[in-house]
DRENSE-911678 format. One record per residue (C-alpha): residue number from 1; residue in one letter; y, z, x. Coordinates in Angstrom, 3 decimals, decimal comma. Layout:
N
site k = NUM&r = A&north = Y&up = Z&east = X
...
***
This chain:
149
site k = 1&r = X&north = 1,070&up = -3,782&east = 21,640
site k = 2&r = X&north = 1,240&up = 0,322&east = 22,103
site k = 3&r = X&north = 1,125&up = 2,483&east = 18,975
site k = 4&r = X&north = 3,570&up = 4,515&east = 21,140
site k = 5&r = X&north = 6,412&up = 2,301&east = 19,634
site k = 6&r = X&north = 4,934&up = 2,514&east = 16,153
site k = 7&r = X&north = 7,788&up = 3,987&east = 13,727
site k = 8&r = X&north = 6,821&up = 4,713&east = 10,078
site k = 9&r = X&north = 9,774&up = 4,939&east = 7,600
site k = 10&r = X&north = 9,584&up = 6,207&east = 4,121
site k = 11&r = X&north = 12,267&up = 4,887&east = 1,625
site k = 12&r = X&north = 13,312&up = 4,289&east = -1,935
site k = 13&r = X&north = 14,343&up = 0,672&east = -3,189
site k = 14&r = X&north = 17,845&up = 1,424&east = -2,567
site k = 15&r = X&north = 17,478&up = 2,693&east = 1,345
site k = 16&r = X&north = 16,161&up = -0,820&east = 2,193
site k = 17&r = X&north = 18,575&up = -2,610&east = 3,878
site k = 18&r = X&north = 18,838&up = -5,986&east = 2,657
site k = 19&r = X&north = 16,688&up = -7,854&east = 5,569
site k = 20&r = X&north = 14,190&up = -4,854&east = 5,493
site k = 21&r = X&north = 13,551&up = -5,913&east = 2,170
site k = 22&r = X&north = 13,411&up = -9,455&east = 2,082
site k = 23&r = X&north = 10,684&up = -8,801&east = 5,320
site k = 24&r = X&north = 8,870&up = -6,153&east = 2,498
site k = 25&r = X&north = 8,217&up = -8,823&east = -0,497
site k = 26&r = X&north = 7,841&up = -11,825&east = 2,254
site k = 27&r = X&north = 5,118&up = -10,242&east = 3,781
site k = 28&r = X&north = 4,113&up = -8,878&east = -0,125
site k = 29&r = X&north = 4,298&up = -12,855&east = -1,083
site k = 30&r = X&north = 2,641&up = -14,083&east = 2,186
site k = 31&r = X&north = -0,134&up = -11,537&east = 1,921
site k = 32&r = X&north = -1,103&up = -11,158&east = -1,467
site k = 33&r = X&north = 0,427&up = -14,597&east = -3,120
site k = 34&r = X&north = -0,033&up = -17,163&east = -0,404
site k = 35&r = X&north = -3,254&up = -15,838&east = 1,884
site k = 36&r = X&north = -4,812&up = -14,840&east = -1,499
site k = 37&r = X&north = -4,163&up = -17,907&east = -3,352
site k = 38&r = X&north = -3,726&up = -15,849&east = -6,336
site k = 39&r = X&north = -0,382&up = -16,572&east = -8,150
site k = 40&r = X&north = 0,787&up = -13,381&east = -9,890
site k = 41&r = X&north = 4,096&up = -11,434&east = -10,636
site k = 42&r = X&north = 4,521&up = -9,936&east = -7,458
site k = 43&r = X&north = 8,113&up = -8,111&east = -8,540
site k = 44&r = X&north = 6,389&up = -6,330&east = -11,160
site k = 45&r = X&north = 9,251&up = -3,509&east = -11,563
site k = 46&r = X&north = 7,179&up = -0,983&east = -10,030
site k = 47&r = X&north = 9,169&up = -1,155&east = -6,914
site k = 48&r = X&north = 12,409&up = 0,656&east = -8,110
site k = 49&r = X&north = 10,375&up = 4,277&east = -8,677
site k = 50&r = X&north = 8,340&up = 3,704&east = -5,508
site k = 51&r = X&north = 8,382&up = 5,362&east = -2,441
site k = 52&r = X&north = 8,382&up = 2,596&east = 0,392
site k = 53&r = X&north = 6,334&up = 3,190&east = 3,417
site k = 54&r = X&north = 7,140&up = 0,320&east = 6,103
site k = 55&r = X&north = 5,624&up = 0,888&east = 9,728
site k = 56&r = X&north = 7,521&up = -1,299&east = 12,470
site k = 57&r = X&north = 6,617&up = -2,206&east = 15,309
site k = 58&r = X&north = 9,381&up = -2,687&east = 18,341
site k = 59&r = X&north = 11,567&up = -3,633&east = 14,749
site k = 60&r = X&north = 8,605&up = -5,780&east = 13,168
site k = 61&r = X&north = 7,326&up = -5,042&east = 10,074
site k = 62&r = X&north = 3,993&up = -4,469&east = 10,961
site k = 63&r = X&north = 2,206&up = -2,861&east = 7,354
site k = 64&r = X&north = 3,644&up = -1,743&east = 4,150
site k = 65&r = X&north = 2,163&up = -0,032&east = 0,893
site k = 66&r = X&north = 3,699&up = 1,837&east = -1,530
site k = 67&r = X&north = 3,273&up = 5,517&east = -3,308
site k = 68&r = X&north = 4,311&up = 5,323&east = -7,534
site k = 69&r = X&north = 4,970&up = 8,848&east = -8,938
site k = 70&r = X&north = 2,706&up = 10,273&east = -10,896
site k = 71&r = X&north = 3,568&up = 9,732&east = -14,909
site k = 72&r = X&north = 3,522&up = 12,708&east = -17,372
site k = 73&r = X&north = 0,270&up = 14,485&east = -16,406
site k = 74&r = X&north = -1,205&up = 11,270&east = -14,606
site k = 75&r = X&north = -2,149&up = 10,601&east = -11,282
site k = 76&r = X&north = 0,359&up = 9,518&east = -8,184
site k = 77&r = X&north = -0,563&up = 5,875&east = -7,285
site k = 78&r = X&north = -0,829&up = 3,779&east = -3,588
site k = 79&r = X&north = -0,842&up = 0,024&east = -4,114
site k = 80&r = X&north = 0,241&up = -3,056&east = -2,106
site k = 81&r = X&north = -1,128&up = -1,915&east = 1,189
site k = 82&r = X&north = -0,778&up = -4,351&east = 3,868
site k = 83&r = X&north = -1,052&up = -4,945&east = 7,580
site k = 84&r = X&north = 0,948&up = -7,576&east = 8,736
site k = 85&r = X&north = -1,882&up = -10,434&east = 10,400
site k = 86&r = X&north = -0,134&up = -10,643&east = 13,496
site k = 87&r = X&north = -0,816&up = -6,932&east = 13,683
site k = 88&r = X&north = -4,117&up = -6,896&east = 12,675
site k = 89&r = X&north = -7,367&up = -5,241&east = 13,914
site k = 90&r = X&north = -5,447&up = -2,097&east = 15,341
site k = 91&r = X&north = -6,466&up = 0,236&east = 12,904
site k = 92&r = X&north = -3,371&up = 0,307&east = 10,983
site k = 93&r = X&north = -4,555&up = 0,272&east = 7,884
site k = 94&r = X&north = -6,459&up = 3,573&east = 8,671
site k = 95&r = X&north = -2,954&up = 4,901&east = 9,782
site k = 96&r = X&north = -0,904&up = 3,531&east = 6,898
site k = 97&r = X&north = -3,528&up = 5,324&east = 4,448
site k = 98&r = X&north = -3,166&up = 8,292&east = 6,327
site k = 99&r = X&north = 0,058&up = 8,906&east = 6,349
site k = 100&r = X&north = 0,245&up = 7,513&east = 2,456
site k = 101&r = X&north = -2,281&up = 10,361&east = 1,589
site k = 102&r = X&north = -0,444&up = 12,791&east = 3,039
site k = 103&r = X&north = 3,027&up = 11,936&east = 1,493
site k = 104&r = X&north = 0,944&up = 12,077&east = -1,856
site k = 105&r = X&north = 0,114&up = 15,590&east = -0,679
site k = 106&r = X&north = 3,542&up = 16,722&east = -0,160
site k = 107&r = X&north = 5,352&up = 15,247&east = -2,999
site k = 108&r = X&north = 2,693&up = 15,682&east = -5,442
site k = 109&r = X&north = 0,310&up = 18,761&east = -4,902
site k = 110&r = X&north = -2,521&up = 18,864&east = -6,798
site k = 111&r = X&north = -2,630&up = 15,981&east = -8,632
site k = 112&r = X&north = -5,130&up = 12,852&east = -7,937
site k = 113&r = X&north = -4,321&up = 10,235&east = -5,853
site k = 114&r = X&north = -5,323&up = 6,182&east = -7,509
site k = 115&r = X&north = -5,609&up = 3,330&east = -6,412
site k = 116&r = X&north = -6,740&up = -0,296&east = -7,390
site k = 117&r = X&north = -9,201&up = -1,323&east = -4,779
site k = 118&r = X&north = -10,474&up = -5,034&east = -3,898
site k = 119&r = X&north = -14,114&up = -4,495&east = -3,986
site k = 120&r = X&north = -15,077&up = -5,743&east = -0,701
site k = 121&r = X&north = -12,608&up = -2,447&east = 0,827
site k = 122&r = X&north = -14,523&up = 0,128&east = -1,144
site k = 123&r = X&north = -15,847&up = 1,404&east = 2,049
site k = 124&r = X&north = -13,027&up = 1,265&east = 3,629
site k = 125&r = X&north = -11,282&up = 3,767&east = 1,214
site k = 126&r = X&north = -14,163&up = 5,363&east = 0,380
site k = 127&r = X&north = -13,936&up = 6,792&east = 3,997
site k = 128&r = X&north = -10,645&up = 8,383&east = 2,913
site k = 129&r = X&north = -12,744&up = 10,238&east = 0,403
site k = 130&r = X&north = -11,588&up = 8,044&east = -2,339
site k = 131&r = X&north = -14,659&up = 7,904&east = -5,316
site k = 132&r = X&north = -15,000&up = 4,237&east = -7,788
site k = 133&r = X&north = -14,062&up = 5,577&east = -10,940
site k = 134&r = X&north = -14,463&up = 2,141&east = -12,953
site k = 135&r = X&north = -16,905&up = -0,989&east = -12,984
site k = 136&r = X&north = -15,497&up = -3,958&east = -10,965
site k = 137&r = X&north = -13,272&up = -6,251&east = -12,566
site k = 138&r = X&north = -11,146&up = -9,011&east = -12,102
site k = 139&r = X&north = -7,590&up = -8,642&east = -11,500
site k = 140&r = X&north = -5,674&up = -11,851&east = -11,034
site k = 141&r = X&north = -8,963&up = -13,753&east = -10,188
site k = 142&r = X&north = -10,391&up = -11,020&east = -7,519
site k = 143&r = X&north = -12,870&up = -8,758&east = -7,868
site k = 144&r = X&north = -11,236&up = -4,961&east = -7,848
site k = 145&r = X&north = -12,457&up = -1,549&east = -8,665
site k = 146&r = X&north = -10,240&up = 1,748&east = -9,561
site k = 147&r = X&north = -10,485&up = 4,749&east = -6,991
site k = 148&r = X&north = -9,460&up = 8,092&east = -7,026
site k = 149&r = X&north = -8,934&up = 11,124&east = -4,315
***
């Protein structure tokens, strides 16, 4: 599998074609519902504000996350990131988060970037620069921690 033929494409709920977003909330559901074991609201309304970053590869979805605006004076907001697990262990998730960053950048300058981390991928955002900014807690029966850039 090349990263040659990697495509990432930004979009809002509505530029989703109907397949490319059943393949967004299946993998959402597989990933975070089903691998996790953690039944939770997955459409959690979020989605319709969101920008939608989907990276295909060859026309598979390969990862997702997603950017919220910032609200009033708040901070913008990455969340569901995912790499498909058919596609894992090619650095994607460094790439995804990259790119994610930068839209952040672009679209919101100057404001902070959150997130909601599970704690055992602290270092992995923390090497994005991201900082804890909470105790660990339990979100839907996993350990998490806030982060902010």
């Amino acid at each position: 599998m090349s990263d040659a033929q990697l495509q990432f494409v930004w979009s809002g709920l509505d530029g989703l074609a109907p397949r490319n977003l059943y393949a967004m909330l299946k993998l959402r559901v597989d990933t975070f519902i089903v691998e996790q074991n953690c039944p939770y609201p997955e459409l959690d309304g979020k989605d319709l504000d969101a920008a939608h970053l989907r990276v295909l590869d060859n026309g598979d979805l390969a990862a997702y996350l997603r950017v919220l605006p910032p609200v009033g004076d708040g901070s913008a907001r990455i969340g569901r990131v995912i790499v498909a697990p058919s596609h894992r262990g090619r650095k994607l998730g460094e790439k995804i988060m990259r790119e994610a960053i930068a839209k952040c950048r672009e679209r919101f300058p100057g404001r902070a970037i959150d997130l909601s981390a599970q704690s055992h991928l602290r270092a992995f955002y923390g090497s994005f620069g991201f900082v804890p900014v909470s105790d660990e807690y339990a979100e839907d029966g996993i350990p998490h921690v806030d982060m902010r850039l």
